[in-house]
VEXDREN-2710 file (C-alpha; in Angstrom, 1 decimal):
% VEXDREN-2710
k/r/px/py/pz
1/UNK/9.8/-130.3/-10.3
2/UNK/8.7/-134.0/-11.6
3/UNK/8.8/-136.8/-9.8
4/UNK/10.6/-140.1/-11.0
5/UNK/8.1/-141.6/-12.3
6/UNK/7.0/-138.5/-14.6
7/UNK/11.0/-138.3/-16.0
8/UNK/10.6/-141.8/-17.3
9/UNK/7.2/-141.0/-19.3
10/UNK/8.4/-138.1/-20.6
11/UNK/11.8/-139.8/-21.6
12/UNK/9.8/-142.9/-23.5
13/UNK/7.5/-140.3/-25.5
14/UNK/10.4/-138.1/-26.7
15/UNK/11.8/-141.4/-27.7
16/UNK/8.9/-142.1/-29.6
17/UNK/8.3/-138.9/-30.9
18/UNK/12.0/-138.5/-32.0
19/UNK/11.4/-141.0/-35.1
20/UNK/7.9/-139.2/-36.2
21/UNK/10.1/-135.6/-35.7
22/UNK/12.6/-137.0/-38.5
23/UNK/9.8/-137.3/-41.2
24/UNK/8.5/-133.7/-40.4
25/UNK/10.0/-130.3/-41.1
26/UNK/12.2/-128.7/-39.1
27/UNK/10.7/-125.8/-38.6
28/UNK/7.5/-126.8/-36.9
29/UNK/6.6/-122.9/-35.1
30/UNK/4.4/-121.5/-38.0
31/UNK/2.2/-124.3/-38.6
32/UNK/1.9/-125.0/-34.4
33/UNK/1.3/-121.4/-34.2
34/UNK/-1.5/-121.4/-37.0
35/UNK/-3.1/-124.1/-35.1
36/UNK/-3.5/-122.4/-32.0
37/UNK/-4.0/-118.9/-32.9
38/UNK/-7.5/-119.4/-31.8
39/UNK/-7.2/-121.2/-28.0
40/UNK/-7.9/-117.8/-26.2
41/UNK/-6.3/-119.4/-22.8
42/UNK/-2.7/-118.9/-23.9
43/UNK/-1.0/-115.8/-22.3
44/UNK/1.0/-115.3/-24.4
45/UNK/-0.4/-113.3/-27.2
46/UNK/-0.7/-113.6/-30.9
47/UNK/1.2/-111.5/-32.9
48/UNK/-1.3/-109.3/-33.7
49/UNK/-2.5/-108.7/-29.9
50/UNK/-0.3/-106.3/-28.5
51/UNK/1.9/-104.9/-31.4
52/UNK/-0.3/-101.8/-32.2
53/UNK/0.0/-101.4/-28.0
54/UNK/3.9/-100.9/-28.7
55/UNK/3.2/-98.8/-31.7
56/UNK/0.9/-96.1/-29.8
57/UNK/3.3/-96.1/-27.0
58/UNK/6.2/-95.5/-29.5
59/UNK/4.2/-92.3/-31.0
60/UNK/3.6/-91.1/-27.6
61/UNK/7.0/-91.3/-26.8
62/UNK/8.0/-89.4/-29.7
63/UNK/5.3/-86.7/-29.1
64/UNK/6.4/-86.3/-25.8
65/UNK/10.1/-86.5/-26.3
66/UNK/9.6/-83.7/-28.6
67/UNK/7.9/-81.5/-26.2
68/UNK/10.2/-82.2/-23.8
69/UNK/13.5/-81.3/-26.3
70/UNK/11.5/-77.6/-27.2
71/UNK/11.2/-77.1/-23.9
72/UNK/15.1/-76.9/-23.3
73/UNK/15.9/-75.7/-26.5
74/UNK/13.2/-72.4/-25.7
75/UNK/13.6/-71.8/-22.5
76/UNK/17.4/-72.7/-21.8
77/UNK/16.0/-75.1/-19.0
78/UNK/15.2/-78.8/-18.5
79/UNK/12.2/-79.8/-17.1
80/UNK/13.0/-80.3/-13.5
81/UNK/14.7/-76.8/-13.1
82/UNK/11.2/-75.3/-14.9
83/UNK/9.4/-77.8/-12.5
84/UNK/11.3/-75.7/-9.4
85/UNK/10.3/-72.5/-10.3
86/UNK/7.2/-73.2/-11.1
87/UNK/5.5/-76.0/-8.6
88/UNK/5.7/-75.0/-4.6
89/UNK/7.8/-76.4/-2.1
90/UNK/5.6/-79.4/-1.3
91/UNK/4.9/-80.3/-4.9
92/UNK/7.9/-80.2/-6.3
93/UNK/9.7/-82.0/-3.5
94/UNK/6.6/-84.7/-4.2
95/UNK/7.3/-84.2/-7.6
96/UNK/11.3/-85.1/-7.4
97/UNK/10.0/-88.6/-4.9
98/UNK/8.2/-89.8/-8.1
99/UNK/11.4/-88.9/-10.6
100/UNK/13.7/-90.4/-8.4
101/UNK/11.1/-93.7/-8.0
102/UNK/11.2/-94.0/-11.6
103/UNK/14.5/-93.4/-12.1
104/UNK/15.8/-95.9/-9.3
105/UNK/12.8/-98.4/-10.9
106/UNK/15.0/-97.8/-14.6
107/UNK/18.2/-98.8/-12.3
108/UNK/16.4/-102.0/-10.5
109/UNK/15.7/-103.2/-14.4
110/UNK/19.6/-103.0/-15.7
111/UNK/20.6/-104.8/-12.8
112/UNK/17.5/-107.5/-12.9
113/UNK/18.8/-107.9/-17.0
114/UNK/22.1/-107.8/-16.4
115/UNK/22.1/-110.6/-13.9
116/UNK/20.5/-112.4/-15.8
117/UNK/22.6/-112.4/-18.9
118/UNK/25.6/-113.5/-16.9
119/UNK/23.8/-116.1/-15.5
120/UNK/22.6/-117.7/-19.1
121/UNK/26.2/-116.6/-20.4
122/UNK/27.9/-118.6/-17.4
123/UNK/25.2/-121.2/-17.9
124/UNK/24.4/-121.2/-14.1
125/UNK/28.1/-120.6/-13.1
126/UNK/27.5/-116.9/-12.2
127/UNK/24.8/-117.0/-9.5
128/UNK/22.0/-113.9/-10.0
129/UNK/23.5/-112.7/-6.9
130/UNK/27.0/-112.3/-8.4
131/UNK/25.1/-110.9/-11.5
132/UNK/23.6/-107.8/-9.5
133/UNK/27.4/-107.5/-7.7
134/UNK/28.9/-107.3/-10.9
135/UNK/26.7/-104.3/-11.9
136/UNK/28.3/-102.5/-9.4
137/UNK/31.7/-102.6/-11.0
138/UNK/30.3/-101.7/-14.9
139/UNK/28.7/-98.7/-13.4
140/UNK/31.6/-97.6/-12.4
141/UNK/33.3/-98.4/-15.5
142/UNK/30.9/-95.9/-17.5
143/UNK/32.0/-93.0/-15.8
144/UNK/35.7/-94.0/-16.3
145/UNK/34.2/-93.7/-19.8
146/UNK/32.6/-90.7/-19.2
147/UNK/36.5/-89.2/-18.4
148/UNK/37.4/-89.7/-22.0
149/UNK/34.6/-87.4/-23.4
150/UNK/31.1/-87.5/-23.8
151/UNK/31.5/-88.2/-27.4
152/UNK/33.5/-91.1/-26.8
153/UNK/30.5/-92.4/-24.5
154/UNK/27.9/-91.6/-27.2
155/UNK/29.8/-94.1/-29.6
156/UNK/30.0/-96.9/-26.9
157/UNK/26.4/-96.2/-26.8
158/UNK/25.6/-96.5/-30.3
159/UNK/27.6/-99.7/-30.5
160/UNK/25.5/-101.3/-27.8
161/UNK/22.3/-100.1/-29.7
162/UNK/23.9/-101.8/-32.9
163/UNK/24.4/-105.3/-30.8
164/UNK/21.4/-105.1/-30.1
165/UNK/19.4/-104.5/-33.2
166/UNK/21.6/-107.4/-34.7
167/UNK/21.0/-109.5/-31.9
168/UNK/17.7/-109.6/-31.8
169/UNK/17.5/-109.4/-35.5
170/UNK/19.1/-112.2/-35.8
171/UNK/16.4/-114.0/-33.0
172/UNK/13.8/-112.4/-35.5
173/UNK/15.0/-113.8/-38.8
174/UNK/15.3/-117.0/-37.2
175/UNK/11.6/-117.1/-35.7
176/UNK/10.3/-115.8/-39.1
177/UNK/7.2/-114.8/-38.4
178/UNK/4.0/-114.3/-40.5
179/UNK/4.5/-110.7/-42.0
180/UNK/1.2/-110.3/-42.4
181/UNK/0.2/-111.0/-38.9
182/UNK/3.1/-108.1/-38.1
183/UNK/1.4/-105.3/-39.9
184/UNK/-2.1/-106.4/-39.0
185/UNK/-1.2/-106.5/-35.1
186/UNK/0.8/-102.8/-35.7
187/UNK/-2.1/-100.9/-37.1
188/UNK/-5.5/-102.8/-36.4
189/UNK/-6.0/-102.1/-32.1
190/UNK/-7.5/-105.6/-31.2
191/UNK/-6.5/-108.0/-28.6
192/UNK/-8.8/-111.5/-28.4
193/UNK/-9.3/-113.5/-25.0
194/UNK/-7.7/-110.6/-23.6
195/UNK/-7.8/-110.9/-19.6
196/UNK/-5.0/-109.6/-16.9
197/UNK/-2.0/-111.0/-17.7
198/UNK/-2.3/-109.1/-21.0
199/UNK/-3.4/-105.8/-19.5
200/UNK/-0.4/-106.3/-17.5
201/UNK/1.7/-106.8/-20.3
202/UNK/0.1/-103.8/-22.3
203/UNK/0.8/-101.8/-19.5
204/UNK/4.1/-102.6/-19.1
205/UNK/4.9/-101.9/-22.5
206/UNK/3.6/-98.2/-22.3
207/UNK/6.0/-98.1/-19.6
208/UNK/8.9/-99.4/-21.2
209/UNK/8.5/-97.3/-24.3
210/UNK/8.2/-94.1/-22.7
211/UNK/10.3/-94.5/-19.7
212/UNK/8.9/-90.8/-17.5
213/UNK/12.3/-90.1/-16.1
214/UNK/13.9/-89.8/-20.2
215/UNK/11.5/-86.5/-20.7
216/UNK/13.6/-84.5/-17.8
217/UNK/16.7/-86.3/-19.7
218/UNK/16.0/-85.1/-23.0
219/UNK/14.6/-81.7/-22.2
220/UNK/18.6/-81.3/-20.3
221/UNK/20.5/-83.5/-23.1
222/UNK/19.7/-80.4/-25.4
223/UNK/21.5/-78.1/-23.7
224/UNK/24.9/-79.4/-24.4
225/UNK/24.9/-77.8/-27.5
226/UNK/25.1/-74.1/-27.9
227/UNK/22.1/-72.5/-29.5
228/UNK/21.5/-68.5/-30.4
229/UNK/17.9/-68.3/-28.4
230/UNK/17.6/-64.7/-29.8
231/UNK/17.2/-66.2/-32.9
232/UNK/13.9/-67.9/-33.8
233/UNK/15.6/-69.5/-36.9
234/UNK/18.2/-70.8/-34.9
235/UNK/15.1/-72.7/-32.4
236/UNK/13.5/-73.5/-35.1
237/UNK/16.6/-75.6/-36.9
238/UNK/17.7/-77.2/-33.7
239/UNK/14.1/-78.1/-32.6
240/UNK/13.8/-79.5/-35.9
241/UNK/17.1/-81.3/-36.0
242/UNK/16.4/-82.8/-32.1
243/UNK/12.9/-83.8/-33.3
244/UNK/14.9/-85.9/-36.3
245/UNK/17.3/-87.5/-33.8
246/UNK/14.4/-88.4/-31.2
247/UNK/12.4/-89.9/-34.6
248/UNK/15.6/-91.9/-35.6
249/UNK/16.5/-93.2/-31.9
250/UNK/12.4/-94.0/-31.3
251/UNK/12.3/-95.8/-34.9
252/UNK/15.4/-98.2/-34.2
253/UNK/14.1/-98.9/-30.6
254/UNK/10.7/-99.8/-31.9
255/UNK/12.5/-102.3/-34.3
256/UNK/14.1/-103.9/-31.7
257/UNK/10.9/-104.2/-29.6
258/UNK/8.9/-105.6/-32.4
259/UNK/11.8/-108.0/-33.3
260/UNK/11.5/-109.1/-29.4
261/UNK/7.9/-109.4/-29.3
262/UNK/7.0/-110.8/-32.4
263/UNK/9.9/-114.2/-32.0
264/UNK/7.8/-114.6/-28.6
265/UNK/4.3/-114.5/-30.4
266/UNK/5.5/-116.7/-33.2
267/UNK/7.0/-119.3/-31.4
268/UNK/5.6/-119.3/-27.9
269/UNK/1.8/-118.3/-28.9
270/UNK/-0.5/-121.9/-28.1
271/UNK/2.6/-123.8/-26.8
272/UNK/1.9/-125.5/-23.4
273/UNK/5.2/-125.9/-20.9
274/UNK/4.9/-129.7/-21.3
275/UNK/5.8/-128.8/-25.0
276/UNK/8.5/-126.7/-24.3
277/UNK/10.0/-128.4/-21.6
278/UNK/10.1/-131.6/-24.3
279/UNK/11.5/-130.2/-26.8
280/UNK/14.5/-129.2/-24.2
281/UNK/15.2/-132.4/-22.9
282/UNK/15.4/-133.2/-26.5
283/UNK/18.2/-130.9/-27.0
284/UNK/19.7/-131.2/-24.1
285/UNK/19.1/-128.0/-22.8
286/UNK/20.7/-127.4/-19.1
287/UNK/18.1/-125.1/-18.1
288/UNK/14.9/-127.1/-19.2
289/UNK/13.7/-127.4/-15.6
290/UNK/12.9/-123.9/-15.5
291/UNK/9.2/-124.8/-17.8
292/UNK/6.8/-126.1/-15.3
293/UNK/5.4/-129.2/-16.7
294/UNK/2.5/-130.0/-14.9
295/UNK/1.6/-126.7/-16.2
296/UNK/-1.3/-126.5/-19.5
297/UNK/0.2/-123.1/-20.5
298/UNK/3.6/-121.7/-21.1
299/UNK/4.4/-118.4/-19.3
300/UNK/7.9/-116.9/-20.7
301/UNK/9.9/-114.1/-19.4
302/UNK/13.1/-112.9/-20.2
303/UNK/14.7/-116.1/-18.6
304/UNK/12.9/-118.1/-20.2
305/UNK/12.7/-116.8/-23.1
306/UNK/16.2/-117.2/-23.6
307/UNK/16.0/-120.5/-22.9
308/UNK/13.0/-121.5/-25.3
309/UNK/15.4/-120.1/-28.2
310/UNK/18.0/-122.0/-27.1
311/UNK/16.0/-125.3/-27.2
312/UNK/14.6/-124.0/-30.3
313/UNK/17.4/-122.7/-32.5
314/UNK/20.8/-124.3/-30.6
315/UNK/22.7/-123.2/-27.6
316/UNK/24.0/-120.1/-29.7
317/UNK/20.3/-118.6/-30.0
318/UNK/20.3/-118.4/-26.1
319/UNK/23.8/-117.1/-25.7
320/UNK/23.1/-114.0/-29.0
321/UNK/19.5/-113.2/-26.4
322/UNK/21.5/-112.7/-23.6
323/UNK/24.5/-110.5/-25.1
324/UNK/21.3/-108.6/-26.6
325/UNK/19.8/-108.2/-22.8
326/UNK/23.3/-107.6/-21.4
327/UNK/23.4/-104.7/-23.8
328/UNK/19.9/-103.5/-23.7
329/UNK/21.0/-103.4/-19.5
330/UNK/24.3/-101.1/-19.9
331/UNK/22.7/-99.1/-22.4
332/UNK/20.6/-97.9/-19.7
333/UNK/23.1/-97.3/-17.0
334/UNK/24.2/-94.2/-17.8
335/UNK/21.1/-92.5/-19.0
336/UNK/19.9/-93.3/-15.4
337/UNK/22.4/-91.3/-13.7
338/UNK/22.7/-88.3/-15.8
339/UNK/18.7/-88.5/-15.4
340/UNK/19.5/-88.5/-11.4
341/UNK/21.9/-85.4/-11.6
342/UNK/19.7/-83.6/-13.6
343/UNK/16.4/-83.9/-11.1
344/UNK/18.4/-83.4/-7.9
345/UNK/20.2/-80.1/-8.9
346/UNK/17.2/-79.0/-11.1
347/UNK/14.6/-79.8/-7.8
348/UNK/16.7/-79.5/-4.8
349/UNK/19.3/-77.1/-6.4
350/UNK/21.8/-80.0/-4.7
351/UNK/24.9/-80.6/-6.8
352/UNK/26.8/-83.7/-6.6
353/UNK/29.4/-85.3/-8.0
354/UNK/28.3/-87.8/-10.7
355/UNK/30.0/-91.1/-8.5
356/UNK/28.1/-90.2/-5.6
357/UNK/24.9/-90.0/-7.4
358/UNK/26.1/-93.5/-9.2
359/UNK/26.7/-94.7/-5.5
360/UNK/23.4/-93.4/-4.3
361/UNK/20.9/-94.8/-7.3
362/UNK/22.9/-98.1/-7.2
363/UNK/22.7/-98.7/-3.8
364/UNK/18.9/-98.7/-3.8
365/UNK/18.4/-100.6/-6.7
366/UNK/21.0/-103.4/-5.2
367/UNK/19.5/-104.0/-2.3
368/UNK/16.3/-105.0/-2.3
369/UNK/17.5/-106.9/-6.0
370/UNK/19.8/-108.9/-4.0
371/UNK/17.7/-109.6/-1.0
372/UNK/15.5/-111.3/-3.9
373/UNK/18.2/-113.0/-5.6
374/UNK/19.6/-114.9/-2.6
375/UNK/16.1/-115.7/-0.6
376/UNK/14.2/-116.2/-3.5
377/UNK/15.0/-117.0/-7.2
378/UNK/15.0/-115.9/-10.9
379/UNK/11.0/-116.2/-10.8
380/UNK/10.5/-113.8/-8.6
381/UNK/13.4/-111.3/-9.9
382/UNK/11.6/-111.8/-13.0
383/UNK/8.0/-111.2/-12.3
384/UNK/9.8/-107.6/-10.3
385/UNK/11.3/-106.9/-13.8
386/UNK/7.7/-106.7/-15.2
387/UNK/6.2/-105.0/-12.3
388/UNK/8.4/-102.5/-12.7
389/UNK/7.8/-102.1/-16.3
390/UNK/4.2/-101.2/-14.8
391/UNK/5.6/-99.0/-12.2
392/UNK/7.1/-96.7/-14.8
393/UNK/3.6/-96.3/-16.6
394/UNK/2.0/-95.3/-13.2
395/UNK/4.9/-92.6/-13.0
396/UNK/4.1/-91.4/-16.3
397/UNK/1.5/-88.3/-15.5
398/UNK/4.2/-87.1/-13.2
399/UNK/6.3/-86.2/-16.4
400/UNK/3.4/-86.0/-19.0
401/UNK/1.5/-83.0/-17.2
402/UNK/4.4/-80.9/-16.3
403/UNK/6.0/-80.8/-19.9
404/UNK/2.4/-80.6/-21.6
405/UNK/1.9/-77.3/-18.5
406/UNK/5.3/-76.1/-19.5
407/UNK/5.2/-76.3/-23.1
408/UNK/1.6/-74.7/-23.5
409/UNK/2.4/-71.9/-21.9
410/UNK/2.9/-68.8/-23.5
411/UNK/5.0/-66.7/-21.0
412/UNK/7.0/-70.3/-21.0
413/UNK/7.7/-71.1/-25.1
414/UNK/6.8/-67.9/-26.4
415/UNK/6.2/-68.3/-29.9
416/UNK/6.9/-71.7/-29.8
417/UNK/3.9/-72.7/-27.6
418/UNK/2.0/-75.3/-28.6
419/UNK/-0.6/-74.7/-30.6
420/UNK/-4.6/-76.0/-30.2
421/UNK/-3.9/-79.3/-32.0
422/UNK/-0.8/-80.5/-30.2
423/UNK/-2.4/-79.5/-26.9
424/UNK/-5.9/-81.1/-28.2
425/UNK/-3.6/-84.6/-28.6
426/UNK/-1.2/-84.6/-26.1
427/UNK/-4.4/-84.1/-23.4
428/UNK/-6.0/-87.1/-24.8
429/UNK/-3.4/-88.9/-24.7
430/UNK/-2.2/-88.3/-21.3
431/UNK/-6.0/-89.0/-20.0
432/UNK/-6.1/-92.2/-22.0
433/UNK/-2.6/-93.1/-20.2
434/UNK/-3.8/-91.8/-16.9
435/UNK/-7.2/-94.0/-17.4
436/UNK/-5.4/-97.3/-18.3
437/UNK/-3.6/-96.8/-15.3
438/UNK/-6.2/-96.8/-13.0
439/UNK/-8.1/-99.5/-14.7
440/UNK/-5.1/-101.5/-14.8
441/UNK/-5.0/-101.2/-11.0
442/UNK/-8.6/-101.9/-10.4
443/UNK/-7.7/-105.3/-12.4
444/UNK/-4.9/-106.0/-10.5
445/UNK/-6.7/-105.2/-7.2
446/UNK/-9.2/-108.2/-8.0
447/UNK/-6.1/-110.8/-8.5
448/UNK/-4.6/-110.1/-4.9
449/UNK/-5.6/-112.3/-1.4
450/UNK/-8.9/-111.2/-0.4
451/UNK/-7.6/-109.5/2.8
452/UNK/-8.5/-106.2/4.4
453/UNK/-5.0/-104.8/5.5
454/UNK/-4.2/-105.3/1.8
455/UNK/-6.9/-103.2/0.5
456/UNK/-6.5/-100.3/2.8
457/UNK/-2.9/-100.2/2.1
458/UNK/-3.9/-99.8/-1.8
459/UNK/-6.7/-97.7/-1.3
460/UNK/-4.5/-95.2/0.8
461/UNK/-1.9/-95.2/-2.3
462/UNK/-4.5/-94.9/-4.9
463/UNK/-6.5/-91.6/-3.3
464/UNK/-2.9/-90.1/-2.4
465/UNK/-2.3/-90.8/-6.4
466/UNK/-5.2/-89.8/-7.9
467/UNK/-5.2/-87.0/-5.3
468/UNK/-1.3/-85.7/-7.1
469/UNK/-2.5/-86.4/-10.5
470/UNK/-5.1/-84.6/-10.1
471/UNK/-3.4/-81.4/-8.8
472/UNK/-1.1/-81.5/-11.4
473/UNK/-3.8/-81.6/-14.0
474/UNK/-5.8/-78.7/-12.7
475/UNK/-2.4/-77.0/-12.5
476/UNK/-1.8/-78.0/-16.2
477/UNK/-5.5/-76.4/-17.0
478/UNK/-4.8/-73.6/-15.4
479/UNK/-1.3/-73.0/-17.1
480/UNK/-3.1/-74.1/-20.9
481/UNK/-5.1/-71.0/-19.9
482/UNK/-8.4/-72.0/-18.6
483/UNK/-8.4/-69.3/-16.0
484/UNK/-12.2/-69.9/-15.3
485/UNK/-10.9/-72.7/-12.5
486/UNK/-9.5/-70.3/-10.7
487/UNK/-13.0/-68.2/-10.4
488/UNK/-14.5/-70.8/-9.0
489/UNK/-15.1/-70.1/-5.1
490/UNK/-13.3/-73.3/-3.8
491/UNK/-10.5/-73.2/-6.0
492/UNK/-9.4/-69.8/-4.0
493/UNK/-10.5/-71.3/-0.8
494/UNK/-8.9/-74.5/-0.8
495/UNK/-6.4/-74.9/-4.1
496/UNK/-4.9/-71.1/-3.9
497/UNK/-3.3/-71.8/-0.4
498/UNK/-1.6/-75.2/-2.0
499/UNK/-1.2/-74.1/-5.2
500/UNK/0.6/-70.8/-5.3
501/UNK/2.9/-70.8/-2.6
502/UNK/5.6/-69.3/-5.0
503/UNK/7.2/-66.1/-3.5
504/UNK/6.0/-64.4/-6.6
505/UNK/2.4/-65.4/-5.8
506/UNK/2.6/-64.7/-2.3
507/UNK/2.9/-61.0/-3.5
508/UNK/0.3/-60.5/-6.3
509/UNK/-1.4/-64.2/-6.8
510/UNK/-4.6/-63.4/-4.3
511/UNK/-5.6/-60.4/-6.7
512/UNK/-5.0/-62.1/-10.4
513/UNK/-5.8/-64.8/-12.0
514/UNK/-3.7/-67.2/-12.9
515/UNK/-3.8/-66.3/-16.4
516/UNK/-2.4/-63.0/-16.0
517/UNK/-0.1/-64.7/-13.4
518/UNK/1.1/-67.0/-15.8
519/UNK/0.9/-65.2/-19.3
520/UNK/-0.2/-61.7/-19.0
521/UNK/1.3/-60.2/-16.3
522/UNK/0.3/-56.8/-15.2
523/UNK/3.6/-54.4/-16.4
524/UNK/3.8/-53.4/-12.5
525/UNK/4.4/-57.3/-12.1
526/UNK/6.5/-58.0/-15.0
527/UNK/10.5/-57.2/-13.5
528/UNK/9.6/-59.2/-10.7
529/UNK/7.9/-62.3/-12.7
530/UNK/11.2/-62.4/-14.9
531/UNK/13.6/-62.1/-12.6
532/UNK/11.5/-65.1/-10.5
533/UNK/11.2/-67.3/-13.3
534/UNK/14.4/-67.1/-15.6
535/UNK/17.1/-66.2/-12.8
536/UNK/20.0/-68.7/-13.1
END
């Protein structure tokens, strides 16, 4: 906060710089932007920093989202009930912990976002804390939805993605941003003055996009419609027509994303706080204090953000941002809970009834959101709301290896396997996801208090991580059918015991390899390998 003396400064300059404001333009972002596109301080990035960041992400979500749908639509299953036959006991119960993480992370988000919105929409009337109670009510309120039909909910859904899109259209047309600088930052991968902050940011993107918990979603989604799977015409239409919906969906989120991130770019990129928080005492804004002043560099998150607009463009700017969060919050609700059921009666074979997995998910994501809310404030539910973003990338290998095992497979997808090229990609780009994770953590590392409890906590968490990640990858070789892993001497000494614990392998895994475990059976094996793996 200022002091006084400060207020009385600031008041007199405005003053002054009222009458010089009168002979300008009004719209003062481009050329301000243009003059600072080159002070490499900033954090928050030019437009054509991190836009080809959300455009990789959104082609690896569709590529994955695709494996994921042929996966149901071949096999029958989702991913977490092919997950349970496949993984042991001990890695598929680890397995379900990092779903549900990620899952319950998606959860902590709507509530963070939907708070939020009620407290811009209230203008401060509508404490955070009442925000995240009020979540638990709108949950609820789905699955009353969810009575009338799951068509009915579809269209709800659609008419949240269409307030959306407008919404933050609208924030976009506004801004107008350069166009050029748009396509440039899309398709040229380049991000100057670069340092933490922005690896952060990148990372939470990939995240975002993705979202690991939506492949076990979409590989299940599929199977509410009835397809022949005796006929390979019949998979091939539907996998076709899925991979059309999934391109559609992808396309219309990646709009609204670059809408978001390209009104921040335009107007934010080179501003210092000083300069925001001006230009909202000069509208009057009610939530100007929120800009640190004494600050050289503006740092905006989705609170703030909402305010800059609204000191930008009018009170009605700031009010159209937060109906788009409040809908961007409940679009997720839903998807979160049918993701939930899914994982827990596809891993744990435990079915509940969909308000007590509500209950359960909510719960957990309430309370440690609240606990922040009324101790601390909307900085630090903020700052959560992007760790978490970065939390969902870390949980990413946990759903990328399993469908790229599952879908590679040839006793798995049959003819539909993938074929060299789509495995060649989809390994690349799960090691380039897998290595920005662990670079981003050595980053992040560096910026944390120099203390040793700290560090062995994190190294602890990073070996048992890499540890998982790496089990499921050699599991993912071995399943791709690089069957010379399992010939090498410690691999049977020390993997074999871990590995194959399946009651299938405990029976004819010591004398085969895992290739003819996992795609050529011997015909003496064959009865009992079906009736392991495809038994309802």
């Amino acid at each position: 906060m200022m002091l006084g003396n400060d207020m009385e400064v600031i008041k007199s300059e405005l003053e002054e710089e009222d009458e010089d404001e009168k002979k300008r333009s009004s719209d003062t972002s481009n050329s301000t932007v243009a003059s600072t596109y080159f002070d490499q301080q900033i954090l928050i990035p030019r437009i054509d920093d991190l836009l080809w960041v959300l455009m990789s992400a959104t082609f690896l979500g569709l590529l994955m989202q695709r494996l994921s749908a042929r996966l149901g639509v071949v096999t029958g299953m989702h991913l977490a009930e092919i997950s349970a036959k496949f993984y042991p006991k001990v890695p598929r119960f680890i397995l379900w912990i990092m779903v549900e993480i990620a899952v319950i992370g998606s959860d902590m988000q709507e509530v963070i976002g939907t708070a939020i919105a009620f407290f811009i929409l209230s203008d401060g009337k509508i404490p955070l804390y009442g925000g995240v109670l009020i979540t638990i009510a709108d949950t609820f309120t789905f699955l009353l939805l969810d009575k009338f039909g799951l068509r009915k909910l579809e269209a709800f859904f659609g008419f949240l993605i269409i307030v959306m899109s407008v919404t933050f259209g609208y924030e976009y047309v506004m801004v107008a941003p350069n166009q050029g600088q748009v396509l440039k930052g899309l398709f040229v991968p380049y991000c100057d003055g670069c340092g933490p902050k922005q690896l952060m940011q990148a990372v939470g993107i990939i995240g975002a996009i993705i979202m690991p918990h939506n492949m076990y979603l979409h590989s299940a989604l599929v199977k509410s419609r009835e397809i022949d799977r005796s006929n390979k015409k019949a998979i091939q239409e539907a996998n076709t027509y899925y991979f059309i919906e999934a391109s559609i969906a992808l396309f219309v989120s990646f709009l609204i994303n670059v809408f978001v991130v390209s009104v921040f770019a335009e107007g934010l990129y080179g501003k210092s706080s000083q300069e925001v928080y001006k230009n909202c005492l000069r509208h009057n804004n009610s939530h100007a204090e929120v800009f640190n002043t004494t600050s050289t560099q503006v740092d905006v998150d989705i609170f703030r953000g909402g305010v800059f607009l609204g000191c930008q463009f009018g009170v009605a700017a700031m009010y159209i941002w937060a109906v788009g969060i409040l809908a961007a919050g409940q679009s997720s609700t839903m998807t979160g809970t049918y993701t939930g059921q899914f994982v827990m009666e596809g891993f744990l074979q435990l079915k509940w009834k969909r308000w007590q997995r509500v209950l359960l998910t909510r719960t957990v994501a309430i309370l440690p959101t609240i606990l922040i809310s009324v101790f601390s404030g909307i900085d630090d539910m903020t700052y959560m709301n992007d760790l978490l973003n970065v939390l969902m990338s870390l949980q990413l290998p946990f759903a990328l290896l399993p469908v790229l095992s599952f879908t590679s497979n040839k006793c798995v997808m049959g003819d539909f396997v993938n074929g060299r090229v789509m495995k060649t990609i989809a390994g690349v780009l799960t090691v380039v996801v897998i290595g920005i994770n662990l670079f981003f953590v050595v980053v992040y590392v560096k910026e944390l208090p120099n203390h040793w409890a700290i560090y062995l906590v994190i190294a602890i968490l990073v070996v048992l991580y890499i540890t998982f990640v790496t089990y499921l990858a050699w599991y993912c070789l071995i399943m791709v059918g690089l069957d010379a892993l399992a010939r090498i001497p410690v691999t049977n000494a020390m993997v074999c015991p871990l590995l194959f614990i399946h009651p299938l392998a405990q029976v004819c895994y010591c004398y085969l390899t895992p290739s003819k475990l996992f795609g050529w059976l011997p015909r003496k094996f064959k009865h009992i390998y079906d009736k392991v793996l495809f038994s309802k």
